[in-house]
C-alpha positions as CSV (number, residue, x, y, z in Angstrom):
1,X,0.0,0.0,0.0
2,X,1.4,3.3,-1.0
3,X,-0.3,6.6,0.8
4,X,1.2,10.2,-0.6
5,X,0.7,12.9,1.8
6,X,1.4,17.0,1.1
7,X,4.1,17.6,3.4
8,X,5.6,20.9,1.6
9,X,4.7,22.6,5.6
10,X,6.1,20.7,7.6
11,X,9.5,22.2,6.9
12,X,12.1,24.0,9.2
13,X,12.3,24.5,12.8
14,X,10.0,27.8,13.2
15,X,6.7,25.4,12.5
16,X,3.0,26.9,12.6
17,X,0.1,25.4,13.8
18,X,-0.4,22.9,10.5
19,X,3.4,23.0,10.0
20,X,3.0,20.8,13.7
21,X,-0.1,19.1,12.4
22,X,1.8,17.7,9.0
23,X,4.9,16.6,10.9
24,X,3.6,14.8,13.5
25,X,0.7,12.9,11.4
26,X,3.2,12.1,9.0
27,X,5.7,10.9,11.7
28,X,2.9,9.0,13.9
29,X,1.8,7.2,11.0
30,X,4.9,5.8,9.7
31,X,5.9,4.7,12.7
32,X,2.6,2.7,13.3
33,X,2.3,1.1,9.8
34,X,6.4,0.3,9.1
35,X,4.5,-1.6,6.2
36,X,3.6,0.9,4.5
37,X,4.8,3.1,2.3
38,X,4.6,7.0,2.6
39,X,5.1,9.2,0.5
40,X,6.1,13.3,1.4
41,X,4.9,15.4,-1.5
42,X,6.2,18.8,-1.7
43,X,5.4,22.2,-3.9
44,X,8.1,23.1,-5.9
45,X,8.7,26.0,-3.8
46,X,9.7,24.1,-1.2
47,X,10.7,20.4,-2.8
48,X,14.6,21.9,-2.3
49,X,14.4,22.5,0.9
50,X,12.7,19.7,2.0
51,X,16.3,17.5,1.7
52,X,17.5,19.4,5.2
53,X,15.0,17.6,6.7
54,X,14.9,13.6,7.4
55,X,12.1,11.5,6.4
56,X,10.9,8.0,8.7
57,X,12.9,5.0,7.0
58,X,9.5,3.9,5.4
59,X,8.9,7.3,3.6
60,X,10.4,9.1,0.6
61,X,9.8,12.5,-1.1
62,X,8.2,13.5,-4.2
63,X,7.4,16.6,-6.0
64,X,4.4,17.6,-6.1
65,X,2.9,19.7,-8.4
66,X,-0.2,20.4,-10.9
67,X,-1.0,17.8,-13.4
68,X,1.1,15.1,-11.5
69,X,-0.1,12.2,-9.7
70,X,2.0,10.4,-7.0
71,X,0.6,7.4,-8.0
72,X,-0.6,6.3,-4.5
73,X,-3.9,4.2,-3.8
74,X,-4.8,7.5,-1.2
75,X,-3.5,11.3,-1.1
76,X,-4.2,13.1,1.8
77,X,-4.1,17.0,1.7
78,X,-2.7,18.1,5.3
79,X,-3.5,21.9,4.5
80,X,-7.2,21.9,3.2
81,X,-5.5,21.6,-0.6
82,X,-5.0,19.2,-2.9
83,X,-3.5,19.4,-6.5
84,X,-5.3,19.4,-9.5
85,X,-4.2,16.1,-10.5
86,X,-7.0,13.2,-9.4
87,X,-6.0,10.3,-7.3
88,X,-7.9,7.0,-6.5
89,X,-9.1,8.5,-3.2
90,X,-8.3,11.9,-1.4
91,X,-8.6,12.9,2.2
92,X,-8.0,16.6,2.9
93,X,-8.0,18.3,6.5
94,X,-9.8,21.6,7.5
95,X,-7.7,23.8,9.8
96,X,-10.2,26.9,10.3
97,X,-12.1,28.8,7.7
98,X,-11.7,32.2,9.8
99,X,-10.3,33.7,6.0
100,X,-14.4,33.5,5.5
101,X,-16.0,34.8,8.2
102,X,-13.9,37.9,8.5
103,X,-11.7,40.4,7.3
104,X,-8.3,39.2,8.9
105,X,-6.4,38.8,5.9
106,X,-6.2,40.6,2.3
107,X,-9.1,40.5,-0.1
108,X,-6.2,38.5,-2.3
109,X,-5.8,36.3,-0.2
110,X,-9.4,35.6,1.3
111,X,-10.7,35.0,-2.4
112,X,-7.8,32.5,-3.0
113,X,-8.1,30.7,-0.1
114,X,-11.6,30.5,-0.5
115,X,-11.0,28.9,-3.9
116,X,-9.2,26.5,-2.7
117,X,-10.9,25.7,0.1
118,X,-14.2,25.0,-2.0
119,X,-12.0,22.9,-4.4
120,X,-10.9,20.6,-1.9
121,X,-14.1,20.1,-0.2
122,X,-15.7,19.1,-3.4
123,X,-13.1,16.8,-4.8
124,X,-12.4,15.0,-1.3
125,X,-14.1,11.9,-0.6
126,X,-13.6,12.3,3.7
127,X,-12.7,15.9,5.0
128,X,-10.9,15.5,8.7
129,X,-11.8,18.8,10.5
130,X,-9.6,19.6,13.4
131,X,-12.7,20.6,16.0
132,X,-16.6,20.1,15.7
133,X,-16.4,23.8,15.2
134,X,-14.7,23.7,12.1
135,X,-16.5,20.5,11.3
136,X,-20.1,22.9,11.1
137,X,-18.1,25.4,9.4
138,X,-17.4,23.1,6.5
139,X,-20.7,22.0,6.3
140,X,-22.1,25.0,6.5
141,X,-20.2,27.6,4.2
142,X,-18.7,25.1,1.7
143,X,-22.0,22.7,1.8
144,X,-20.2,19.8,2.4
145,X,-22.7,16.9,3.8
146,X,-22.1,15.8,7.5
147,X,-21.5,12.1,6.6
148,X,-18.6,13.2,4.9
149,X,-16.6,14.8,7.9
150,X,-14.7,13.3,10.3
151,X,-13.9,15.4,13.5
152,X,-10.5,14.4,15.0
153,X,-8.4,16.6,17.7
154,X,-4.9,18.0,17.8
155,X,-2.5,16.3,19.8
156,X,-0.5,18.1,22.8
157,X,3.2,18.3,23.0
158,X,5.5,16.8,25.3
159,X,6.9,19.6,28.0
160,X,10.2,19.9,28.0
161,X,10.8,20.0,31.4
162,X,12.0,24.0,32.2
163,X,11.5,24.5,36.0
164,X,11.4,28.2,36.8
165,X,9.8,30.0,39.5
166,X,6.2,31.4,38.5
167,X,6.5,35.5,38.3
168,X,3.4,38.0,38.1
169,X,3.6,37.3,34.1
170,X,0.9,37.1,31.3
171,X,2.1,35.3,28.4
172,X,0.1,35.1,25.5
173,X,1.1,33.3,22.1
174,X,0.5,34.5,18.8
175,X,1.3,35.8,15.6
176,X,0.5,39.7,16.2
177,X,-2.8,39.6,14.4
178,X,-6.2,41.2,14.2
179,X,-7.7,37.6,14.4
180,X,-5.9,37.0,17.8
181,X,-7.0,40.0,19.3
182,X,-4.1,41.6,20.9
183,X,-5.5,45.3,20.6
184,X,-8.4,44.5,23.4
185,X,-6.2,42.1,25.4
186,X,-3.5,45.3,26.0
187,X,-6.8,47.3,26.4
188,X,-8.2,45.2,29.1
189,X,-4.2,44.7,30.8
190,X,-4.4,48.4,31.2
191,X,-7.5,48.0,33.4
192,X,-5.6,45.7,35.9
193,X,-3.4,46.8,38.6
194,X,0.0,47.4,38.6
195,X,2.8,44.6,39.3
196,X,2.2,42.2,36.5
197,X,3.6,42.0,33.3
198,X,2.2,41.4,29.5
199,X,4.5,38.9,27.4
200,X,3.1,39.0,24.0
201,X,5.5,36.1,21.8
202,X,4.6,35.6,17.9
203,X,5.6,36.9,14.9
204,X,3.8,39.8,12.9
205,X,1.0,39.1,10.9
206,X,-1.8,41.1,9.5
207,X,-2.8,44.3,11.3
208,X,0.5,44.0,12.9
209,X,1.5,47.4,12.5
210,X,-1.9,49.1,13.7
211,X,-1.3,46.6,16.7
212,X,2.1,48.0,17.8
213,X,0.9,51.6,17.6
214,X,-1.6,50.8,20.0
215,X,0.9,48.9,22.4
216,X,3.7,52.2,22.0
217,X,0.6,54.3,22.6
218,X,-0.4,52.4,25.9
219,X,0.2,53.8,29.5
220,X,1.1,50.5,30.8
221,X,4.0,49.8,27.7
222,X,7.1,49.9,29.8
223,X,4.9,46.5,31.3
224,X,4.6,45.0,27.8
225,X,7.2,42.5,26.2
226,X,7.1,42.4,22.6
227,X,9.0,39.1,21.7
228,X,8.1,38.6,18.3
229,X,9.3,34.9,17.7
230,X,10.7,33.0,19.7
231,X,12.4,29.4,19.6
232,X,11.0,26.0,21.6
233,X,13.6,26.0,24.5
234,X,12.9,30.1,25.3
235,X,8.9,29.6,24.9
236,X,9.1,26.7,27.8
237,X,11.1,28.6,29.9
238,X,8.0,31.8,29.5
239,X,5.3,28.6,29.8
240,X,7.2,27.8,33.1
241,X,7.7,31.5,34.3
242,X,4.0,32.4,33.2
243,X,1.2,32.4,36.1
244,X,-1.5,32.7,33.5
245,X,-1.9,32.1,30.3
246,X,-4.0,34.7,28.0
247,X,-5.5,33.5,24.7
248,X,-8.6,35.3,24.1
249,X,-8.5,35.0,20.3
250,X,-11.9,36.1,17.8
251,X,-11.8,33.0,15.8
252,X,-10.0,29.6,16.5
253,X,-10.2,26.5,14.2
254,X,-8.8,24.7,17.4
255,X,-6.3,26.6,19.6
256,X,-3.1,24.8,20.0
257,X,-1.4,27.2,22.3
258,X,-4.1,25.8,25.1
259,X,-2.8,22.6,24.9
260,X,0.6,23.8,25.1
261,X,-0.5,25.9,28.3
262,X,-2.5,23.2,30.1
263,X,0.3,20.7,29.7
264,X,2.5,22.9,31.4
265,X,0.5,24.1,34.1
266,X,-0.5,27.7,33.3
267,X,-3.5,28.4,34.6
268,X,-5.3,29.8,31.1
269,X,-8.0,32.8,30.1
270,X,-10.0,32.3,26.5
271,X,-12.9,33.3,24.6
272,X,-16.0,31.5,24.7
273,X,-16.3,31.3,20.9
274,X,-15.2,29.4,18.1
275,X,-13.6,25.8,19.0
276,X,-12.3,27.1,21.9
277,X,-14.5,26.1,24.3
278,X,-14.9,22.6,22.9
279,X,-10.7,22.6,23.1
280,X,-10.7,24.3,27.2
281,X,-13.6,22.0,28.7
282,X,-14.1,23.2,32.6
283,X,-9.4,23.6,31.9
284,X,-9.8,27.6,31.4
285,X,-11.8,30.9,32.6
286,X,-13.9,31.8,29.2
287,X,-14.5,35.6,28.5
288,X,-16.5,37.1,25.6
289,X,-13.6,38.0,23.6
290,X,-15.4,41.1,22.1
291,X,-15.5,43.0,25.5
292,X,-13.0,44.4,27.1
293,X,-14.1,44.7,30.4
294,X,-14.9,40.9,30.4
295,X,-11.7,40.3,29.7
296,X,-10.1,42.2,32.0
297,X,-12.5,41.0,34.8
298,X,-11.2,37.5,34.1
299,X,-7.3,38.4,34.5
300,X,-8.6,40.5,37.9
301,X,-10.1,37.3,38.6
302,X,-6.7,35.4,38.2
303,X,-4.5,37.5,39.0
304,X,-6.5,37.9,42.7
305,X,-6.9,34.4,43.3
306,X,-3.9,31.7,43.8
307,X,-6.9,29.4,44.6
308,X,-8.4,29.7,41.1
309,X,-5.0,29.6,39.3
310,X,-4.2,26.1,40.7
311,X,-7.8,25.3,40.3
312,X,-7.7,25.8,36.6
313,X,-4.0,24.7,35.6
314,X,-4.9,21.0,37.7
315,X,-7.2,20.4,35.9
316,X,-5.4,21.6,32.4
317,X,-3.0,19.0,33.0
318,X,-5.7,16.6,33.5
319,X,-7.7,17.3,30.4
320,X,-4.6,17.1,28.1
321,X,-4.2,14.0,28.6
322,X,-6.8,13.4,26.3
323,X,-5.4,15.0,23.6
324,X,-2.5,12.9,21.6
325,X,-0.6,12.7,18.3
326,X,-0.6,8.7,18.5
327,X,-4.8,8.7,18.6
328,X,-4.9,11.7,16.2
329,X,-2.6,9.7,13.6
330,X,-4.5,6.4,15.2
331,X,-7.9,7.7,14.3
332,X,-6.8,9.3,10.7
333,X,-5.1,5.7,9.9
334,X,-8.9,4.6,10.7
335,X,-10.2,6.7,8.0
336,X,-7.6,5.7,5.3
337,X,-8.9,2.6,6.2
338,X,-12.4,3.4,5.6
339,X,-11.9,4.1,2.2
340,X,-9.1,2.0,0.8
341,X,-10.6,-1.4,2.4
C-alpha cells in the first residue's frame, strides 16, 4: 500500500500550527504502519528545501505539483488543498475557515483561499476537521454533507521539562494579528493593577502594524514584552515563568497554544467562541472576547486568586491528557482505512 501525503509545511524549525499538524501525522503514521509506504509530497517552492530535513525510514519524497499524480492508492491534503491532479481516493484536513467569516487577511488572499478551500471540499471523498467547530463550518459555508466529515483533535506536545519560578507574568502566544486579538487584550491589561507584566511572543502578521501603535501608545508599555518569535527551548522557559496564560483570540479552528499551556501548568483565560471552548472544557476561565471589560475581569479574577489559578492549571494537565498525536494519527489511519478497504 502506497499513501502520498502533502508535506511541503512541515518544513524547518519555526513550525506553525499545521506545520506541527503535518509533521507529526506524517511521523505518527509511519511509525505505526512500518509496512507501508509514505510518500512526502512537496510544492516546488519548497521540494529543495525539504532535503534538510529527514524522512521515517518507510517514507520518501516526491514533488508535487499540478498535473502530476503520486501514484498512491490515497493522497491526503494536510493543509485543506489538494492538487489538481486526481487520485484514487483523497482525504483533505480543514484547519479553520476564519479567512471567510472575516476580514483578517487581504481581499487576495481571502478570495484564494476560499477557492481553494471549496475545491478541496468538493473533490475530497472524507474531510478531517480539526474541531466540531470547524467540522459545522465546513458543512455549512462550503455545503459539504455531514456524513462526509470526520472530527478528529490535535495532539499536545510533550513539555520539555524547564522548572522556573512562577512570576506576576501574562504570556500570550500568537502571531501579532487582528484575528488574535491583541489590541483588546493590552486594552483590558491596562485595566488591571499594577505589578504584573504582558509577554506577547509571535511573529507579525496582519494588522500587525496598527497593533504595535496601539501597544507604544499604551500607558502600561514599559509593562509590555514584545517578543516577536521566539524558539521552543525560550517559549518553555516563559510557559514555566507564566502564572496565566492569555488567549482570548476572535476566531479559532482549534487553539493549539491551550494545549501547550494546560500541559505545562498555566492556569489559562480564553474566549468562549469558536472551537475554543470545545478545546478548554471546565481547563480555562472563558471571557467574551469582544469586551473588554470581560476580559479584564477575568485576568482581575486570576490575578487575585492563587486558589483559582491552581484550580484551573490542575485540571489543564488533567484534560490534556486526552489529547495525543498517537490517537490523532490512530484515528486518521482509521479513515484511510475506511476508504481503501
Amino acid at each position: 500500500m502506497k499513501i502520498a501525503l502533502d508535506a511541503t509545511y512541515s518544513l524547518g524549525r519555526n513550525l506553525s500550527g499545521v506545520g506541527v499538524y503535518s509533521r507529526e501525522i506524517l511521523k505518527g503514521l509511519a511509525e505505526a504502519h512500518p509496512e507501508v509506504r509514505f510518500q512526502a509530497c512537496y510544492r516546488t517552492h519548497r521540494f529543495f528545501r525539504s532535503f534538510q530535513d529527514s524522512l521515517p525510514g518507510n517514507a520518501s519524497r516526491t514533488l508535487l505539483w499540478e498535473g502530476r499524480t503520486p501514484g498512491a492508492d490515497l493522497f491526503h491534503g494536510l493543509n485543506q488543498r489538494i492538487a489538481s491532479t486526481r487520485h484514487k481516493r483523497t482525504v483533505s484536513t480543514f484547519h479553520d475557515l476564519f479567512v471567510m467569516t472575516g476580514e483578517y487577511s487581504t481581499r487576495e488572499f481571502r478570495e484564494r483561499f476560499a477557492g481553494q478551500a471549496r475545491e478541496a471540499a468538493e473533490r475530497s471523498d472524507v474531510i478531517i476537521a480539526v474541531s466540531a467547530f470547524t467540522a459545522l463550518q465546513v458543512e455549512e459555508l462550503l455545503k459539504v454533507e455531514r456524513a462526509r466529515i470526520r472530527v478528529i483533535h490535535h495532539g499536545a506536545r510533550v513539555p520539555r521539562g524547564s522548572v522556573l519560578p512562577r512570576e506576576q507574568l501574562i504570556l500570550s502566544v500568537g502571531a501579532l494579528q487582528a484575528r488574535k486579538n491583541t489590541t483588546r487584550l493590552v486594552a483590558a491589561f491596562e485595566q488591571t493593577a499594577p505589578g504584573w507584566k504582558l509577554a506577547l511572543a509571535g511573529s507579525s502578521g496582519f494588522g500587525a502594524e496598527e497593533i504595535l501603535a496601539e501597544i507604544r501608545g499604551s500607558r502600561r508599555s514599559s509593562d509590555i514584552q514584545i517578543l516577536g518569535y521566539v524558539s521552543d527551548d525560550a517559549l518553555e522557559d516563559l510557559y514555566a515563568r507564566a502564572s496565566i496564560f492569555a488567549f482570548p483570540s476572535l476566531d479559532e479552528g482549534f487553539g493549539m497554544p491551550l494545549l501547550d499551556a494546560m500541559a505545562r501548568g498555566v492556569p489559562i483565560l480564553t474566549s468562549n467562541v469558536s472551537a475554543l471552548p470545545e478545546v478548554a472544557g471546565d481547563a480555562a476561565l472563558l471571557v467574551d472576547p469582544r469586551d473588554v471589560g470581560s476580559i479584564a475581569g477575568g485576568l482581575h479574577s486570576l490575578m487575585e486568586s492563587e486558589g483559582l489559578r491552581a484550580q484551573l492549571a490542575e485540571r489543564g494537565q488533567k484534560r490534556v491528557q486526552g489529547f495525543s498525536w498517537r490517537a490523532a494519527a490512530a484515528a486518521t489511519w482509521n479513515v484511510y482505512r475506511e476508504l481503501i478497504r
